[in-house]
Structures are given as C-alpha cells and as structure tokens.
C-alpha positions in Angstrom: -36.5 38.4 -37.3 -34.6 36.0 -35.0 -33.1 32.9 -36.3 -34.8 29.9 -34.6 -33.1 27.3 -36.3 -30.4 26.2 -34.1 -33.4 25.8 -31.5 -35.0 23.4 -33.7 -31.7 21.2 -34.2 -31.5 21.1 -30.2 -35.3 20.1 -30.3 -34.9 17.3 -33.1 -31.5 15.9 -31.2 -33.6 15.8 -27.6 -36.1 14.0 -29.0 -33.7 11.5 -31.6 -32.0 10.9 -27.9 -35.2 10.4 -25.9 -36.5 7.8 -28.4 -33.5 5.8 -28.5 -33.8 5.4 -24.3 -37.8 4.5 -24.9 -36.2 1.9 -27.0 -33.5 0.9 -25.3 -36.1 0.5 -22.2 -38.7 -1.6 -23.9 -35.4 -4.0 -25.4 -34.6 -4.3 -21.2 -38.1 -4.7 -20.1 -37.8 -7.9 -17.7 -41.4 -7.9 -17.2 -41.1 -6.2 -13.9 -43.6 -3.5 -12.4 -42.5 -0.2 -12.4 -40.0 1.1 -9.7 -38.8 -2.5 -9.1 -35.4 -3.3 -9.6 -35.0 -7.3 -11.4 -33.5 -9.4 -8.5 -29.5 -9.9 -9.7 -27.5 -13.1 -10.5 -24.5 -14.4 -9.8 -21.9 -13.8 -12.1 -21.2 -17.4 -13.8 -17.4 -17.7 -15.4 -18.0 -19.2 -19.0 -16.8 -23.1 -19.3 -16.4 -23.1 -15.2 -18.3 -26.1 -13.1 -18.8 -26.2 -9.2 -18.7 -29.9 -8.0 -19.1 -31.9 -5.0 -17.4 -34.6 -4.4 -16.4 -36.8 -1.4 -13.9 -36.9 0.8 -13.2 -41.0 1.0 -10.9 -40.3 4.0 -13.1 -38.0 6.2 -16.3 -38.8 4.8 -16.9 -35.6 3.9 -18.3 -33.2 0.7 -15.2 -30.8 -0.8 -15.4 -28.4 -3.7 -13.7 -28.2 -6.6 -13.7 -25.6 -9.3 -12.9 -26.7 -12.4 -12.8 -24.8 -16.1 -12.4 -26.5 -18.8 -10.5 -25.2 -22.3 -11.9 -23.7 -25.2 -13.2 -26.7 -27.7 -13.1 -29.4 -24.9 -16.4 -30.4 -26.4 -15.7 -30.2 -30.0 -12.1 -32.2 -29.6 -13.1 -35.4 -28.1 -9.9 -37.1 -29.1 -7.8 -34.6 -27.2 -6.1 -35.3 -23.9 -5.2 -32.6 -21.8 -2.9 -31.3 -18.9 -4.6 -30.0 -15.7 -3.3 -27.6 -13.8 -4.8 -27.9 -9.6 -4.3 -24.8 -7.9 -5.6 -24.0 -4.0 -7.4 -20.8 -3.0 -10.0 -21.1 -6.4 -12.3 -18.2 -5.0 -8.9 -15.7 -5.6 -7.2 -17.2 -8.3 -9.5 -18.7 -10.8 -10.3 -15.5 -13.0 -6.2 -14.5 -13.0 -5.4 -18.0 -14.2 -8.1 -18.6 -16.2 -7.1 -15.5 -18.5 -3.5 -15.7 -18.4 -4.2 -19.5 -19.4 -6.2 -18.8 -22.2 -3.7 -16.4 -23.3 -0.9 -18.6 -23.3 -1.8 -21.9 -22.8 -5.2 -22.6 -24.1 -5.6 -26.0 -24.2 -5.2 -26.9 -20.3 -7.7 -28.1 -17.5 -8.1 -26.1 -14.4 -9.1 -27.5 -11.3 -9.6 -25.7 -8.1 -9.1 -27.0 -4.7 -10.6 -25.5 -1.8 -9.5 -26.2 1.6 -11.3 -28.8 3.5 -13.1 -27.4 6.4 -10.8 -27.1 9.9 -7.7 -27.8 7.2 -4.5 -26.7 9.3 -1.1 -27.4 8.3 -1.1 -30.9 10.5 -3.9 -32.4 8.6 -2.3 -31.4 5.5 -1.1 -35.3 5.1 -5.1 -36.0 5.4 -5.8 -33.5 2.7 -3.0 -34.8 0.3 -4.6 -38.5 1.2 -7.7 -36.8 -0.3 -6.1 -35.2 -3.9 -4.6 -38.4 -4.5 -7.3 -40.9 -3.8 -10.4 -38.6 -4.2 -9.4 -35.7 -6.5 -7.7 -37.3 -8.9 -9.8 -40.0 -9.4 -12.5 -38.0 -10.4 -11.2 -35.4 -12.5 -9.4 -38.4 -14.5 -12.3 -40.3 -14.7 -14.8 -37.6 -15.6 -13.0 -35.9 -18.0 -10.0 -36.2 -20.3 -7.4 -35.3 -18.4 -3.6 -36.5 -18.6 -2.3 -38.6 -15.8 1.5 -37.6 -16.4 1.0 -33.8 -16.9 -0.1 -32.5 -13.5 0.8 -29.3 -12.3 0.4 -27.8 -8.8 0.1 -23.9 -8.3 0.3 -22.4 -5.0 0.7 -18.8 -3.4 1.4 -18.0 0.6 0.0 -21.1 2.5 -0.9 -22.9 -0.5 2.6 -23.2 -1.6 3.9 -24.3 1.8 2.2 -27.3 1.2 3.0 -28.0 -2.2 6.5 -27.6 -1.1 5.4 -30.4 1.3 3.7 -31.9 -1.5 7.0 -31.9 -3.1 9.3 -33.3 -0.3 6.9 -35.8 1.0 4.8 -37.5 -1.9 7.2 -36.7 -5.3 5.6 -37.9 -8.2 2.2 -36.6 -7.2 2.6 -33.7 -9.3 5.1 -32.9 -12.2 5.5 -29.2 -12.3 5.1 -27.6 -9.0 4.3 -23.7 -8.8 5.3 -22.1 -5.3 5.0 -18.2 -4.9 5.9 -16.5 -1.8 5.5 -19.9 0.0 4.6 -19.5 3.7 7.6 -21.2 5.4 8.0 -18.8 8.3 4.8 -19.5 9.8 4.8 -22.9 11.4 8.7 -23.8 12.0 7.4 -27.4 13.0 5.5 -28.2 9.6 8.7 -26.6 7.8 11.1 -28.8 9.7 9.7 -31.5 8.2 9.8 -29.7 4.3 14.1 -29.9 5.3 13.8 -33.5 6.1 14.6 -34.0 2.7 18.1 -32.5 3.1 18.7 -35.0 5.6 18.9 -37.9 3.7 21.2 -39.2 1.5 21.1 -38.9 -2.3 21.1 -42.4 -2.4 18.4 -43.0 0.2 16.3 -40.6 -1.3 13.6 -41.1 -3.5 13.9 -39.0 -7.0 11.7 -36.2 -7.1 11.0 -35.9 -10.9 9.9 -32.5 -10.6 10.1 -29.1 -12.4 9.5 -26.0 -9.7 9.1 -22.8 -10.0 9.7 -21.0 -6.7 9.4 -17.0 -6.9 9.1 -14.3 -4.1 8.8 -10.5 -4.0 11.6 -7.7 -3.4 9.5 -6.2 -0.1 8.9 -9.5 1.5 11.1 -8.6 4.6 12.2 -11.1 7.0 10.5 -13.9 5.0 13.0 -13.6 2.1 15.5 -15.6 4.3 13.1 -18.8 4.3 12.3 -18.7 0.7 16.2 -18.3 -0.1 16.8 -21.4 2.5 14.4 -23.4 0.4 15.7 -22.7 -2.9 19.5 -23.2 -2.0 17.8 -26.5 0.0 16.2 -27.6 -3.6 19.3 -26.8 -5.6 21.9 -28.8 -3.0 19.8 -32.2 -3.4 21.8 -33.0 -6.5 19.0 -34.7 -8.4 19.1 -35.1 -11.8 15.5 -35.2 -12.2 14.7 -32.3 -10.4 14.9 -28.4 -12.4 14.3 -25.7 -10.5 13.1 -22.2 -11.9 13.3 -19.0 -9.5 12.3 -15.2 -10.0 12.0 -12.3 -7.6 9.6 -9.6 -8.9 8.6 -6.4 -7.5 6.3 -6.2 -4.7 5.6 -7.4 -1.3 3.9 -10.0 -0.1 0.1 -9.4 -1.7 1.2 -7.0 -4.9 3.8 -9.7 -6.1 1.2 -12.3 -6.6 0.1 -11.2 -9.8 3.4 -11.1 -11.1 3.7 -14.4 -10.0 1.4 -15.6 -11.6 2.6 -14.4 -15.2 5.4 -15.5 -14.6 5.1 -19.2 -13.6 2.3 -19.5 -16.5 5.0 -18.5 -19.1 7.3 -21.3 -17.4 4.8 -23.6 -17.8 4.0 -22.6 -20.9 6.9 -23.1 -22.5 7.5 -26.9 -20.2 4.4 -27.7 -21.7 5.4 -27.2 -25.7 8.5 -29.2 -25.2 
C-alpha cells in the first residue's frame, strides 16, 4: 500500500497558504469592485509641508518645501537652525535622511526656482529670500535668525557663491558642490569682483564654506580651483573655508557631497 502522507502535508500547506491570502485580501479590501485597481496617491514625506507664499518683489506665488525635525511639536521652547537648499524636488529625501542621521534637530526649507529664474535675475530672487523667505519661515515657525545655512549643487551653488560675494551675512554656513562657474563667464565675473577690492574696502564675509567637487569633472575643475584659491587669498579673518574632492563626475559626486558637507555642518553646528 502506497504511502499518501506526504500528499496530505502538501494539501494541508496549500490550503494553510491559500487562507492566509483570503485574509490578507479581506484586511486590503478598499471597498472597490472586483477587477478594479484603488486609484493611487501621492507619496507624502512624513513632517514635510508645501507652501505658497508671495513674491513681494514680482508679485508672484513661489514654493517652498519645508520639513520640519523630529519633536518640533512636542519642544515648543526650542529654537532651531534651518538649513535653505535650491532644487527641493531632488534633494529633499537625501538631506532629509542624512539630516536626521546626524543632525536631527534642524529646519529644512526648500526653495524652488522662480519661474523664468536665469542667472541675471538672480539679484531679484535673492531680493525675494531675504524679504519674502525669511520673513515667513521666521515668523511661522521657530527658526534661528543667526544660524542659516545655504546648500547648493551645479547652478544652485553658482549662486550661493554669488550669494556669498554679493550679500555676506545673508547666510552663515554656505554649502557649494560642484558650483556651475563655467557656464555664464559674465555672471562669474562678477563672483571675482570680490578679489578686486581691497581688504580694507571690503565688507567681512562672516562665513563658513564648504566648497567640494568631483575627480571626473574635466575642464570644470579649473573654475572650482580658481574659486577656492579666490576664497582663500581674501585674507579675512572671518571667513573659514572647507574643501573636499570625492570620486565621481559631475552627477555621481553629488551624493558624496552631500555626506560630506552635512558632517561639516554637523560638527559647526555642536560647537
């Protein structure tokens, strides 16, 4: 007589695994008829807001993405840093985790580009993130005043080198990877214009940067070597200036960037 009874273990398994799915089913049941697939949603970052808010200047709405800490609610008597940082859409979830990770308690706000933003109405747009952004992220939540911090990649730290040369004291720590200085030779000129004065006519910086770049970026190495050596000739005792080159070319170095400056700023921030 045969021996059935490994048939019967394979029977009582198939059916232990076909009413787990029944159950799992029913516990996933969104109410819809069958054969209809529940319409998705947007993936929402936890502790992240959207806003509106207006552009005094151009009379215009611009976005800013902003994520707030861990326990923002719960610690009403805490002040925080804020860290503004341009292209949101592609940074937000890399700086949001290595924040969390080694900062915890900071602010991030996002800045998108105004619409038609080219480098010659970056002056307008820094009219707007002093008069406009600030104002509202200071006023709306508890943000520090005197711990600002600007982080920029490619395009977005061409102008916070401007930033820096143009309006010091508008941000504290300034973050520049890869910075786009060989695009527009005009709009860079005017970066070097701070070279061209004197140390007595010029107006302190008070500034920490961190400038980095990666081994494959080519011909642009050049520029971001000029504007380092530029930084480090100004002779300004208020000025520190933090540099790294990291593997990669232009688009794989960016992450490394990005770990990189956060542990700078990290570590400015506990002191």
């Amino acid at each position: 007589m045969r021996d059935y009874s490994y048939l019967f273990s394979v029977l009582a398994f198939t059916l232990c695994i076909y009413a787990c799915n029944i159950n799992n089913l029913k516990a996933q049941d969104t109410g819809s008829p069958a054969g209809e697939v529940p319409e998705p949603k947007a993936y929402e970052m936890p502790g992240t807001q959207v806003i509106q808010i207006h552009n005094s200047e151009t009379d215009t709405l611009n976005t800013l993405y902003i994520k707030l800490p861990e326990g923002y609610e719960e610690n009403t008597d805490r002040v925080y840093p804020v860290l503004y940082f341009t292209h949101p859409a592609q940074h937000i979830e890399i700086l949001s985790a290595l924040t969390e990770n080694r900062i915890e308690d900071i602010i991030l706000v996002g800045l998108a580009w105004q619409k038609g933003m080219t480098f010659w109405t970056t002056d307008s747009y820094l009219n707007f993130i002093r008069n406009d952004v600030f104002k509202t992220i200071e006023s709306s939540y508890r943000a520090d005043a005197d711990r600002r911090t600007y982080f920029g990649y490619s395009s977005g730290a061409a102008v916070g080198a401007y930033i820096l040369s143009k309006y010091p004291n508008t941000f504290d720590n300034f973050i520049l990877g890869s910075p786009a200085l060989g695009v527009n030779p005009d709009f860079t000129e005017k970066i070097y214009e701070l070279e061209s004065d004197t140390a007595d006519e010029r107006a302190k910086l008070n500034a920490n940067v961190f400038v980095s770049y990666g081994t494959l970026e080519g011909n642009d190495i050049p520029h971001f070597e000029k504007f380092i050596a530029m930084l480090k000739n100004l002779s300004d005792d208020s000025l520190t200036i933090q540099h790294a080159v990291v593997e990669g070319d232009h688009r794989t170095s960016f992450p490394k960037t990005a770990m990189r400056s956060i542990d700078w700023l990290s570590d400015l921030i506990k002191e």
